[in-house]
C-alpha positions in Angstrom: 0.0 0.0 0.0 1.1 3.4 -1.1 1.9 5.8 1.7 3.4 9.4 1.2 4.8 9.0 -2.9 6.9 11.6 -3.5 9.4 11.3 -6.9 8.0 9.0 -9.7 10.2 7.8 -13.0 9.3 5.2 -15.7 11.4 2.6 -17.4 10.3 0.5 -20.1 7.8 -1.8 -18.0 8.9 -0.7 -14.7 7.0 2.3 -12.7 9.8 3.8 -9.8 9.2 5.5 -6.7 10.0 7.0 -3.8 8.3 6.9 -0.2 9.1 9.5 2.9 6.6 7.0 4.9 8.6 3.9 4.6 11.4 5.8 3.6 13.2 3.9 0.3 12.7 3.5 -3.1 10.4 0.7 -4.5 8.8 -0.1 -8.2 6.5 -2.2 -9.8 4.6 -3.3 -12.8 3.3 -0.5 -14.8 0.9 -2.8 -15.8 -0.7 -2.8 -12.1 -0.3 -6.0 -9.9 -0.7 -7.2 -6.4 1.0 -5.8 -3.6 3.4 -8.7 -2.7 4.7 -8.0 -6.4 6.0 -4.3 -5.1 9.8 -4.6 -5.1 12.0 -2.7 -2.7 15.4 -1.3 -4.3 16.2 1.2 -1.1 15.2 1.5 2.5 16.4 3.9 5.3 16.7 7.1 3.2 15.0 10.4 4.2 12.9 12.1 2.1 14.2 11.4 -0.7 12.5 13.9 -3.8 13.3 12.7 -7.0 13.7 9.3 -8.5 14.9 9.0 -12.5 16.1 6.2 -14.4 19.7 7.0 -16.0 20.1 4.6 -19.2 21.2 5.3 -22.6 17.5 4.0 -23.8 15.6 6.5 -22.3 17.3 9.0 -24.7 16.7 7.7 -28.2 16.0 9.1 -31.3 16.8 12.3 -33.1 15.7 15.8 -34.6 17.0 18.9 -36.4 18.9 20.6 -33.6 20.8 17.5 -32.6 23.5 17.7 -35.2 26.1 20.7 -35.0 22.7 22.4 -32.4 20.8 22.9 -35.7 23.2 25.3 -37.2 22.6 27.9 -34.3 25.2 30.4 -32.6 23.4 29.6 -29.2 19.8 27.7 -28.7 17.8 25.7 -31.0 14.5 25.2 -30.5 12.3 22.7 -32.0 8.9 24.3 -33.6 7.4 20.8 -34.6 9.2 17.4 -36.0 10.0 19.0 -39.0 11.0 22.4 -38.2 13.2 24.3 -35.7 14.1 28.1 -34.9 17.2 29.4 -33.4 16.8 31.5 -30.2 19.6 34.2 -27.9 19.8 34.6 -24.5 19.4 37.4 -22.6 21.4 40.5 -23.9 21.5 39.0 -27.2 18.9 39.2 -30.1 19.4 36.9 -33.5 21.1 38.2 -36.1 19.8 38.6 -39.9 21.0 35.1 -40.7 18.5 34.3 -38.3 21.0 31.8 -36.7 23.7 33.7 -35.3 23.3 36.2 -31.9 24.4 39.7 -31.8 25.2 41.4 -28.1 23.1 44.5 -26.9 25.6 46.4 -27.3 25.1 49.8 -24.6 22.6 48.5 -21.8 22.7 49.4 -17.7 24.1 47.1 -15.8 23.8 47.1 -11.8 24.4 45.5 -8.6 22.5 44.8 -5.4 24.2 43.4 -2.8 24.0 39.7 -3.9 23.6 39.9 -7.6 24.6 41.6 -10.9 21.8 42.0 -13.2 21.5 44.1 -16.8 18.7 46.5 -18.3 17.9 48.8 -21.0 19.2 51.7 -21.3 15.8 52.9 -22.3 14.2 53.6 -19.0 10.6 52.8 -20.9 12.0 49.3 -22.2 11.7 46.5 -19.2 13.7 44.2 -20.9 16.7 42.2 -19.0 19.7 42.7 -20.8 21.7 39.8 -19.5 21.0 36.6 -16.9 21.2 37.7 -13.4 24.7 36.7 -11.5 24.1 35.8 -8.2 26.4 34.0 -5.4 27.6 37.1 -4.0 27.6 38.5 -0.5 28.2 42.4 -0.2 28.6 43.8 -3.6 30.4 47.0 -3.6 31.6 48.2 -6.7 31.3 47.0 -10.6 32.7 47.3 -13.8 33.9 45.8 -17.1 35.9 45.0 -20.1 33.9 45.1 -23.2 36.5 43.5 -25.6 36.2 40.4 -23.5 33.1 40.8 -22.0 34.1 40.9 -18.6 32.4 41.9 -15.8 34.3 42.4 -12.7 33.4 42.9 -9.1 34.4 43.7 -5.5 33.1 41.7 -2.4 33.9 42.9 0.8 32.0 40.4 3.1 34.1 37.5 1.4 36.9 39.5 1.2 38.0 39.3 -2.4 37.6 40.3 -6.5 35.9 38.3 -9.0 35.2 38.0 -12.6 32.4 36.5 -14.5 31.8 36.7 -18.7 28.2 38.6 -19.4 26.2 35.7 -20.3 27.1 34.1 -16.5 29.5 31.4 -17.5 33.4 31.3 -16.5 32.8 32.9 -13.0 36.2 32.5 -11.0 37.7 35.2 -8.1 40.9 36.8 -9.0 41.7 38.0 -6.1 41.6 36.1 -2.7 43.7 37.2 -0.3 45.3 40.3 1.2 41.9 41.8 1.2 40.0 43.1 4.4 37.3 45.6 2.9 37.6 45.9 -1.0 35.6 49.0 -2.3 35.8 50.7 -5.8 37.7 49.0 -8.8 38.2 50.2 -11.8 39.2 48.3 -15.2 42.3 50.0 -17.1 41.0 48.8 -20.6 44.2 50.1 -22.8 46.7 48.3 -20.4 44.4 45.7 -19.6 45.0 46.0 -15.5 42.6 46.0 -13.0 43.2 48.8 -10.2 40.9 48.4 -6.6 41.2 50.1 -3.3 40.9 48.0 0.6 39.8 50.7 2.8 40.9 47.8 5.5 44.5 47.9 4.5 44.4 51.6 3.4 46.0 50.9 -0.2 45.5 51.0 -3.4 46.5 48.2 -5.6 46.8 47.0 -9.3 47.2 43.7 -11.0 46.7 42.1 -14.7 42.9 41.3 -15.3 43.1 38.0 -14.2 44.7 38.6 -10.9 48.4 38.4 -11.3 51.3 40.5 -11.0 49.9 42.5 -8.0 51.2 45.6 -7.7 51.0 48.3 -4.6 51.0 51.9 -6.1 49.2 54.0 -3.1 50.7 52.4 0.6 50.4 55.5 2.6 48.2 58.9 3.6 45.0 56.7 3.3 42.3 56.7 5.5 39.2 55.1 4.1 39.8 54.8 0.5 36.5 54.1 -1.5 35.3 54.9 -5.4 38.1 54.7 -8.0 38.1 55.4 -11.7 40.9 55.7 -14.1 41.6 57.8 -17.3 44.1 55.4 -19.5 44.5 58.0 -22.6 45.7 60.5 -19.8 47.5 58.1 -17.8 45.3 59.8 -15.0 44.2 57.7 -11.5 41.7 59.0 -9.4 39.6 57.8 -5.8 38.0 59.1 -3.0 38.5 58.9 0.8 35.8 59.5 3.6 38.5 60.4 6.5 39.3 63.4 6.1 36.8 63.4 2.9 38.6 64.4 -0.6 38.8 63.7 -3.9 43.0 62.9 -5.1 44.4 62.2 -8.0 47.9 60.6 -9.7 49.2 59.3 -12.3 48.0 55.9 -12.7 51.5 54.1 -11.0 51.1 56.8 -8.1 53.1 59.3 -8.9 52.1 62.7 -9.3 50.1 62.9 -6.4 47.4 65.6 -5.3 44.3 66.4 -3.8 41.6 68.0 -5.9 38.6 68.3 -3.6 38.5 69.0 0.1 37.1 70.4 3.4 33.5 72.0 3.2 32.9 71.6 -0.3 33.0 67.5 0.2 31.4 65.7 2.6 31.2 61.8 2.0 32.0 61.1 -1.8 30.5 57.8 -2.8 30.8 57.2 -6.8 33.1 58.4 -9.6 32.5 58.7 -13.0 35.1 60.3 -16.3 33.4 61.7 -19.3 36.4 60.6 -21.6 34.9 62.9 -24.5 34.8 65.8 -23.0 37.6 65.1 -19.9 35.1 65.8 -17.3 34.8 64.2 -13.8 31.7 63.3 -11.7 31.3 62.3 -7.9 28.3 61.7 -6.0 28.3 62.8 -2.7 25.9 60.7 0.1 26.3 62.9 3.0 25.1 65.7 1.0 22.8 63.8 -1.5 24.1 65.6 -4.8 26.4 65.0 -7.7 28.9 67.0 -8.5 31.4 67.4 -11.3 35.4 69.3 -12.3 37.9 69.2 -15.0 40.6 66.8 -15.0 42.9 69.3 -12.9 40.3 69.6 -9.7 39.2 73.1 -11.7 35.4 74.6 -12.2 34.1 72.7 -8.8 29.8 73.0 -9.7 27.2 71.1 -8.0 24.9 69.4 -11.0 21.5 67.7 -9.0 20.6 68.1 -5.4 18.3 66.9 -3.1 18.5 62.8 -3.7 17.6 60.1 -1.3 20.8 57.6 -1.6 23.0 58.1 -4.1 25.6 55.9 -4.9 26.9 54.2 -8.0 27.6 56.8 -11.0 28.4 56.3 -14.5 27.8 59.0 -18.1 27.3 58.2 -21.3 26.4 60.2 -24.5 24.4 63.3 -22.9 23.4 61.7 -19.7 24.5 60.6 -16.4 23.3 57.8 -14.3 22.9 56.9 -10.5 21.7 54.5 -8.6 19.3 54.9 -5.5 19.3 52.7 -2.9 16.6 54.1 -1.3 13.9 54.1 -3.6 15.3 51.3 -5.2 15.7 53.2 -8.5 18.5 54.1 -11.2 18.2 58.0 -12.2 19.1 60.1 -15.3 20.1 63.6 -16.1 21.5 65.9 -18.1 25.2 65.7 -17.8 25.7 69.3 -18.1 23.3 71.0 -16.3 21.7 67.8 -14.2 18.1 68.6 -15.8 15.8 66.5 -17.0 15.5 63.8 -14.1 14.2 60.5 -15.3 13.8 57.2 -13.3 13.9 53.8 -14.0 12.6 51.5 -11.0 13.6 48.2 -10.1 12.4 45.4 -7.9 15.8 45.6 -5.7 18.8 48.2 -4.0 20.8 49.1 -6.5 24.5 49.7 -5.3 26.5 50.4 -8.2 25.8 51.1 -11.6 28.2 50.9 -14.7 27.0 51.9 -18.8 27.9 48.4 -20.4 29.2 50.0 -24.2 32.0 49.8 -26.0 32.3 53.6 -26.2 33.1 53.8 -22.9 36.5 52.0 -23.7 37.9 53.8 -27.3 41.4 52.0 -28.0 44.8 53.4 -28.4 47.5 54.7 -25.4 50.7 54.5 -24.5 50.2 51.5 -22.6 48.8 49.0 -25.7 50.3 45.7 -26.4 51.6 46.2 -22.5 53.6 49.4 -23.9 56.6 47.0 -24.3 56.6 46.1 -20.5 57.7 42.7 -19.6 55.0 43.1 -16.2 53.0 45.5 -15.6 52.4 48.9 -17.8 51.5 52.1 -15.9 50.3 55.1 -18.0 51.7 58.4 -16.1 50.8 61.0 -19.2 49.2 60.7 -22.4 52.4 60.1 -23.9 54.5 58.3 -21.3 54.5 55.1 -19.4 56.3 53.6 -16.3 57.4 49.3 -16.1 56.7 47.9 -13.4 57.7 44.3 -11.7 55.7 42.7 -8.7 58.5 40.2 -8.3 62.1 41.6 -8.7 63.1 44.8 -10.5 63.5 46.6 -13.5 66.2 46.3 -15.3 68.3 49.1 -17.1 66.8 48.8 -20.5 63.4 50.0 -17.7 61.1 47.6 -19.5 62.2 43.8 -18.5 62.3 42.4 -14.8 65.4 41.2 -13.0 64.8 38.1 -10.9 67.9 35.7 -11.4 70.6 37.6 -9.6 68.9 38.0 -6.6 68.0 35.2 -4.5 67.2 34.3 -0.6 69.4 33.2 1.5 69.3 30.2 4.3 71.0 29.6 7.4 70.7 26.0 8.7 72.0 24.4 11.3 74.2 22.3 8.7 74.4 24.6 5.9 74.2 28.0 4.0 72.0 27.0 1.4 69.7 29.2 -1.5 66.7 29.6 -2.7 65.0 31.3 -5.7 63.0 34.1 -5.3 60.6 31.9 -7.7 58.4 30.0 -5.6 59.1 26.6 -6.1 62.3 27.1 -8.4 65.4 25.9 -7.2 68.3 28.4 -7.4 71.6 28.0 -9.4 73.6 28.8 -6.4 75.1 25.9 -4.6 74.8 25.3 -0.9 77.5 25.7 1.4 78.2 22.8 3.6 81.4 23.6 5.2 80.5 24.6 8.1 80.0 23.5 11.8 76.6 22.4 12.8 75.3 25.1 15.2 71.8 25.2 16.9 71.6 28.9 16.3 72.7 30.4 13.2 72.1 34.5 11.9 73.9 35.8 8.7 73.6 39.1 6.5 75.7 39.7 3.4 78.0 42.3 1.7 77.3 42.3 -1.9 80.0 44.5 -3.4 82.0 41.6 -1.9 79.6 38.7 -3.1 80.5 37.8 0.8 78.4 36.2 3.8 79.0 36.5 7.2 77.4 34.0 9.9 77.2 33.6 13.4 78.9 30.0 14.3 80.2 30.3 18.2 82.6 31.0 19.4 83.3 32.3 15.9 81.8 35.2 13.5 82.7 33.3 9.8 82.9 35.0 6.2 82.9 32.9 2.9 81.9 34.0 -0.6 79.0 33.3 -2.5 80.8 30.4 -4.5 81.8 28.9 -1.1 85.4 29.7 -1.5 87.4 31.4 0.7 86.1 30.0 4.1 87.5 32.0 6.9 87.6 33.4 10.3 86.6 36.9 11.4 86.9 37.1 14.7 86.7 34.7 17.8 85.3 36.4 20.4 81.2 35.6 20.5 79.9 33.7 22.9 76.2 34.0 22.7 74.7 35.9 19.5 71.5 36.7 19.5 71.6 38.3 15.7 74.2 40.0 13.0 74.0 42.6 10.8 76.8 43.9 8.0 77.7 47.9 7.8 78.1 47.3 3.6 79.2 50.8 4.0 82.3 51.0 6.7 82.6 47.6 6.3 81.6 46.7 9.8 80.1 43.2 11.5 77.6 43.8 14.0 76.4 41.5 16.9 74.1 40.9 20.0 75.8 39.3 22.6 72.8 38.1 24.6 74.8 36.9 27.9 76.9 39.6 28.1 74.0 42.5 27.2 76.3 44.6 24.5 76.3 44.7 20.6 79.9 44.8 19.2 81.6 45.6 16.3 84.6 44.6 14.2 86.3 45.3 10.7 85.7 42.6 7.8 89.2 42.1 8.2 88.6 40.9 12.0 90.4 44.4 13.2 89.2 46.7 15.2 87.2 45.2 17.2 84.5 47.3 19.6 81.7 47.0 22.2 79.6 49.8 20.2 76.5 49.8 22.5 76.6 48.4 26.2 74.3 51.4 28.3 70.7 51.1 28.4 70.7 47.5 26.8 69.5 44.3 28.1 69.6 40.7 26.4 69.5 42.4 22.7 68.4 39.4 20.4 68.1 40.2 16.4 69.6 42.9 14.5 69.2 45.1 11.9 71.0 48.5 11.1 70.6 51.3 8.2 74.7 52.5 7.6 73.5 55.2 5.2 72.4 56.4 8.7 74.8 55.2 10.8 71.4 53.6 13.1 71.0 50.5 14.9 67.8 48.5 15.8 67.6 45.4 18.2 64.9 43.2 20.1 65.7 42.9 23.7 63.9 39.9 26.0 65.1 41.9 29.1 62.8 42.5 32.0 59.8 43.2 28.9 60.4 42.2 25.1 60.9 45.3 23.6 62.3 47.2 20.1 64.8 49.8 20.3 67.1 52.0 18.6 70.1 54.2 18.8 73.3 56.1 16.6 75.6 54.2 15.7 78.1 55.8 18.2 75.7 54.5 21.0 74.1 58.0 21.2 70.0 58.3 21.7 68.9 55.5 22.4 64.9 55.1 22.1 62.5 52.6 22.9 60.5 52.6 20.0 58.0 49.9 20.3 57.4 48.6 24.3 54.1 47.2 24.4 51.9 44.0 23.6 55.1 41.9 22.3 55.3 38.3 23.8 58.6 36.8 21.8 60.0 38.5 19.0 62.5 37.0 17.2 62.7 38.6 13.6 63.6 42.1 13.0 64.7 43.7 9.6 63.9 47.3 7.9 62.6 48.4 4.3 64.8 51.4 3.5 62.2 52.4 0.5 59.4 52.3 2.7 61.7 53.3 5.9 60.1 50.9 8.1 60.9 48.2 10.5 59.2 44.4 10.3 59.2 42.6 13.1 58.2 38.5 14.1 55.9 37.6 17.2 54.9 34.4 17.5 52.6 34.1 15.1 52.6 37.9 14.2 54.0 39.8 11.5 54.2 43.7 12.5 55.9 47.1 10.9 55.8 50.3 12.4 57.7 53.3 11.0 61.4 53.9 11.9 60.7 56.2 14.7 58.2 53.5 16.1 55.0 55.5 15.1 52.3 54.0 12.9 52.6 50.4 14.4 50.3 48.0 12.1 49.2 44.1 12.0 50.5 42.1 8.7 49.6 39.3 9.3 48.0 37.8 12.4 47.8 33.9 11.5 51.2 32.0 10.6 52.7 29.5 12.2 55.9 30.8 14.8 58.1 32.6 12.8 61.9 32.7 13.3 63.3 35.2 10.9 62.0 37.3 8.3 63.7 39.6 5.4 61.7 42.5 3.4 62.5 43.0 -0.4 60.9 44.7 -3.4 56.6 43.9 -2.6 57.5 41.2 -0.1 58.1 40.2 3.1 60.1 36.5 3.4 60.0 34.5 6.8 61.0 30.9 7.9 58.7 29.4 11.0 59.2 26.2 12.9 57.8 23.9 10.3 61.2 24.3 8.3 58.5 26.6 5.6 60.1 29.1 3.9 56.9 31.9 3.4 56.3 34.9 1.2 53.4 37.4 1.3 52.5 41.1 0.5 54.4 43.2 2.9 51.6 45.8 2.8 48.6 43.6 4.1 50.1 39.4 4.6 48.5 39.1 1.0 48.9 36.3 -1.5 50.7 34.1 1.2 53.0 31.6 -0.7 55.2 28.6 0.3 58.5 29.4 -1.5 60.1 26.1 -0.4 59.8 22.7 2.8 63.6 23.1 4.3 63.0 19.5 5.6 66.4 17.8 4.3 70.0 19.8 5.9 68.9 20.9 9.1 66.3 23.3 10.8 66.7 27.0 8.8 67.9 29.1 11.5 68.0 33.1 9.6 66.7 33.7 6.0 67.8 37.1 3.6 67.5 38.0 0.2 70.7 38.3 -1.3 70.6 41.8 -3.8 72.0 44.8 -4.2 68.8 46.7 -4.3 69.1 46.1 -0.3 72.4 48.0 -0.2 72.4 51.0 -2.0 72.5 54.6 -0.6 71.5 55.8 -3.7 67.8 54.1 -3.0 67.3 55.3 0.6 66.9 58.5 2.2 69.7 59.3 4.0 69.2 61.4 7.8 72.6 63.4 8.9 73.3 61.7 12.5 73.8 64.0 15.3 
């Protein structure tokens, strides 16, 4: 006896079932029979919905659409047995042939907070322009690439970028990590990069459309960056902030730097818009519910429309400009000259952003085509000029290629000196050095006009060149070194002697040897000194972990970061950025060199022992024998570089390059 049927599927002879009662899957006769006939295929299973036969012989026959889909570009339809039409999807219509589909080519397309959706541009016509793309969380910010039909998109509840193609097929995120609160992005459609800003790390970044080659160009003076837009055929870069509220511009690698719109006149700018014809630029204020609009240069400031609801998204095209409403759930028009002429399209959900899908939006040509020559990245600063750039490495001389293969990382082990390529995963050409006594604690540092590296190795400090010739002796009087650091400038070793509280010096040579610092020190650990200023930085585990800092003639010293440390171990300093990086724990920290402007990197590695700082990266080792990279602005893009499992724990890690000493690339203080 039948007692809740629920999913139902035929087979030849056999009628199928399921049944949330008796909970299983039974069939029978078609024909009809008795009840003992009933067989039962499944039992135990909870609510089961749907039953369906899968064989080869349900699925027989054929019609006009089954060979080569009936000739058409997307669906084929059959009419009757003998006939069949060819049909588009949304945002496409048939073409004359009547079996090809052309795009719409200028329609609205919008976000909510969950979904991306498309719509006439004809505020009278109702007609979706594209499939709705849903499966996000907290859209903030849209845009796109007509050549490809990208549509791109910042989520800042999941924390990262994504991509998807118009029609809804080849979704994938681009960006994944590094992010905390991604807000406006903005598609550079001549050098085909995507720029975004995190008003959670304060920056503004740039990478290649699909992700890679992630590039920093704005790391500092941001508060709460939000909207972004860029202006490739003027190499022009521009976003707004809410704290203090403005409107700046640059050149889009950063350069060139300046605030256009500020104090009374702004309040809470919330979208940005170029009108590329005529070189005009729109922002919509929230706080003050207007738009607004300048020239390129900040010039002839004039408020446009007053008195909305919510405005937020913005985006012109032909004579008018369009917003979006989140309030009345609406997308608005005006004219973009004198804001008259208010029209209103409404909509059955929030609109947050809203972006004129056309390909005169994005004309061609700038100096930054075909990647402008660029072996990376190609950053428009005029109309006429460009800027290389490399996220991994540097530019060469010829300023268009990347140099990666001279500069390498460097490992001490407990067994060995041994490198690694700055390529994750790539071994280096370098040989390891494995002449040396097994220590339990190892530091080293380098002098590069020397190709030489110097390593702790008690009761020694040891030199040997990069080929491992020339093995050799500095000096013999270390007992306990907590870390070393090379003067590539006076030629000077310095060390921590933990037992003995002091931080000593002596020649390359192993001459004149010194006790540089010994007042107001106790138990200095790792090292790390600037000579083009002639200052010294050190941990100390004394009576409270601590960071400190004094001249190099023991003068001034500072405490420069005193609180909330547990165990730091790592210490080492970006001269372009003139900060220091510290390890705790599981902590990655910077704070400027004068101990101001301490910030969170990262907050969730394993124990770190060491770490180094060079070009967009910061390098550590931890206790797992991992050798780690990630963005040095925000922990980003977190890669393992290589498993240090075979030759001994790694003990101290460096990258080996001359770009980390060179007084000609840092800023350089008079000491006292």
């Amino acid at each position: 006896m039948l007692r809740h049927t629920f999913g139902i599927s035929l087979f030849e002879n056999t009628l199928y079932w399921s049944d949330w009662i008796k909970k299983g899957i039974f069939s029978a006769s078609k024909f009809g029979g008795r009840k003992e006939d009933i067989q039962v295929h499944r039992e135990g299973l909870q609510y089961v919905y749907c039953v369906e036969v899968y064989s080869s012989r349900r699925q027989i026959g054929a019609n006009l659409c089954k060979q080569n889909n009936g000739g058409c570009e997307q669906l084929c339809l059959m009419k009757n047995s003998n006939s069949r039409r060819c049909a588009c999807s949304m945002g496409f219509s048939l073409g004359k042939d009547q079996t090809s589909c052309d795009a719409i080519n200028n329609f609205l397309l919008y976000a909510t907070s969950k979904a991306i959706y498309g719509t006439s541009i004809d505020f009278k016509d109702s007609t979706s322009a594209m499939n709705p793309i849903a499966g996000m969380s907290n859209i903030n910010s849209i845009d796109f690439f007509y050549n490809s039909s990208w549509i791109f998109y910042s989520d800042d509840r999941k924390r990262n970028i994504g991509r998807v193609n118009r029609d809804g097929t080849r979704k994938m995120i681009i960006i994944s990590t590094g992010l905390r609160r991604p807000q406006g992005i903005a598609v550079d459609w001549v050098g085909m990069n995507l720029y975004w800003t995190d008003s959670g790390t304060d920056l503004i970044e740039v990478s290649r459309l699909n992700g890679s080659s992630r590039h920093v160009i704005i790391s500092s003076g941001l508060s709460e960056p939000r909207s972004i837009v860029v202006h490739p055929g003027r190499g022009l870069l521009y976003w707004s902030d809410w704290s203090p509220p403005r409107i700046e511009r640059s050149s889009m690698d950063g350069s060139f730097r300046q605030v256009l719109v500020w104090g009374s006149k702004i309040r809470r700018p919330s979208g940005l818009t170029i009108d590329y014809d005529q070189d005009i630029v729109y922002w919509v204020d929230l706080r003050r519910d207007s738009i607004w609009n300048m020239d390129l240069n900040g010039g002839n400031q004039k408020k446009l429309v007053s008195r909305l609801k919510q405005p937020l998204g913005l985006s012109v095209f032909g004579e008018l400009l369009y917003w979006a409403d989140r309030n009345k759930n609406i997308i608005q028009s005006a004219y973009k000259t004198n804001g008259t002429n208010i029209k209103q399209k409404t909509l059955l959900t929030k609109p947050r952003d809203v972006q004129v899908f056309s390909s005169e939006r994005q004309s061609t040509g700038g100096v930054c085509e075909a990647n402008g020559g660029c072996a990376d990245l190609c950053l428009a600063i005029s109309s006429k000029r460009k800027r290389c750039a490399c996220s991994l490495g540097s530019l060469s001389s010829d300023k268009r290629s990347c140099l990666s293969t001279s500069n390498f990382i460097i490992l001490a082990k407990t067994t060995e000196i041994k490198f690694n390529s700055l390529v994750p995963g790539k071994t280096s050409s370098q040989k390891e050095i494995t002449d040396v006594t097994p220590v339990m604690r190892r530091q080293l540092d380098f002098d590069f006009d020397s190709e030489t590296i110097f390593f702790t190795s008690p009761p020694a400090i040891k030199a040997v060149k990069i080929d491992g010739s020339g093995l050799r002796n500095v000096t013999l009087d270390v007992i306990n070194p907590g870390g070393i650091a090379v003067d590539w400038v006076a030629k000077h070793v310095y060390w921590t002697e933990i037992a003995f509280s002091t931080i000593n010096r002596v020649h390359f040579n192993g001459s004149s040897f010194k006790v540089a610092l010994k007042q107001g020190i106790n138990h200095p650990r790792a090292l790390a000194i600037i000579p083009c200023e002639k200052k010294i930085y050190w941990i100390e585990w004394g009576r409270r972990p601590c960071i400190k800092s004094a001249w190099f003639n023991g003068m001034f010293v500072s405490d420069l970061i005193t609180g909330s440390l547990v165990y730091p171990y790592g210490l080492t300093i970006d001269y372009m950025e003139e900060k220091i990086y510290w390890t705790d724990e599981r902590i990655i920290q910077s704070a400027y060199l004068n101990g101001t402007n301490r910030q969170t990197i990262t907050s969730s590695i394993r124990p770190a022992l060491a770490l180094t700082v060079f070009g967009e990266f910061i390098y550590w080792i931890d206790w797992h024998s991992t050798v780690m990279r990630a963005n040095k602005y925000n922990g980003g893009n977190p890669v393992r570089m290589s498993y240090e499992v075979a030759s001994g724990l790694p003990l101290d890690i460096n990258v080996y390059a001359k770009e980390r000493q060179d007084c000609k690339l840092i800023i350089v203080y008079a000491s006292p």
